[in-house]
N, C-alpha and C positions, 0 to 999 in steps of 0.2 A: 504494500500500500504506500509507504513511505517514497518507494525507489518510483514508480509510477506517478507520484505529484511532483517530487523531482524533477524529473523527465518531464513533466511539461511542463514546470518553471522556465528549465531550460529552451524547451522548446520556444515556450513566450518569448525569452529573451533572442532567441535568433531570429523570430518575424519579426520583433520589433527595429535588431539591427539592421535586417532587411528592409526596412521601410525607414525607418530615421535617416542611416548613412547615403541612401539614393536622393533622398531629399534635401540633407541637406550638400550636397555635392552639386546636384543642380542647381540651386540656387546661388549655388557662387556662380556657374557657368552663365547660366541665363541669369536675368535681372527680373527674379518673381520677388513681389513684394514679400515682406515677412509675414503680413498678417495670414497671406494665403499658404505660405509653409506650414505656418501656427494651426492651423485652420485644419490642413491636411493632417497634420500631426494629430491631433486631438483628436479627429474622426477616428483614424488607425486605430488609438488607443483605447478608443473606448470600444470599437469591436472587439479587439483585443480580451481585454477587460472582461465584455460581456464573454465572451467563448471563455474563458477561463473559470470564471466564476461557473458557468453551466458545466463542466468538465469537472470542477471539484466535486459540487453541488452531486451529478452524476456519480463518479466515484464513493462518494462517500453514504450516498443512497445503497448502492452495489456492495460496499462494502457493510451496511447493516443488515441486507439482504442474505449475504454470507454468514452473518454473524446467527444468523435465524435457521440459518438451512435452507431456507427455501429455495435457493438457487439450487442446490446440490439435488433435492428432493422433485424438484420441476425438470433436470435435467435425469435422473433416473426413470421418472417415468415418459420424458418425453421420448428418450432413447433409449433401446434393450438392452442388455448386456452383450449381444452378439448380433452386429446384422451382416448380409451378405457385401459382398465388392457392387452389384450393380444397384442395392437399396442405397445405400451409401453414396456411390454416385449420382443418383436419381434425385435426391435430398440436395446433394452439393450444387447439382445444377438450378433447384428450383430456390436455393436458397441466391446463388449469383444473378438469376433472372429477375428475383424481385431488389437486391439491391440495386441491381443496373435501374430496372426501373425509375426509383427511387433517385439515385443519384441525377438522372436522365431529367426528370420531373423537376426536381431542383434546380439544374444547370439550366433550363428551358426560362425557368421563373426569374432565376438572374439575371438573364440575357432581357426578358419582356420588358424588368423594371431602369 
């Protein structure tokens, strides 16, 4: 649990070098005013921010979840002790079809807005 919030401290901290250091690099090249760096900055940060807090938020939901069993006991009866090579694959695929979906759906919604 510990290594996993870590990891996405970290994480945070590399999109945000990736967004601060292009920023401010352009703005010495080009002549964009400050407020509109400022501006850009804060946005970033606060998406940021929100995705982090939901990722904790999430984790630590998951991790009371665990604490309870319930994961472990949803995931016994969701799956048997033994399934065959082609149930197995037949699962794996419907499980990638619907995130493609999913993902698909989202990417769409981005682009519209």
């Amino acid at each position: 649990m510990i290594t996993s919030k870590i990891s996405i401290i970290l994480h945070s901290m590399t999109i945000l070098a990736k967004i601060i250091f292009p920023l401010l690099i352009a703005s010495r090249r080009i002549a964009v005013p400050h407020k509109v760096v400022t501006q850009r900055l804060e946005q970033n940060l606060l998406e940021i921010a929100v995705l982090w807090l939901f990722l904790m938020s999430s984790m630590t939901f998951v991790a009371y979840l665990n604490a309870k069993d319930v994961i472990q006991v949803a995931v016994q009866r969701l799956f048997p002790a033994e399934i065959s090579t082609k149930a197995h694959m037949f699962w794996v695929a419907i499980n990638c079809r619907v995130a493609q979906s999913n993902s698909c759906a989202h990417n769409t919604a981005m682009v519209n807005n």
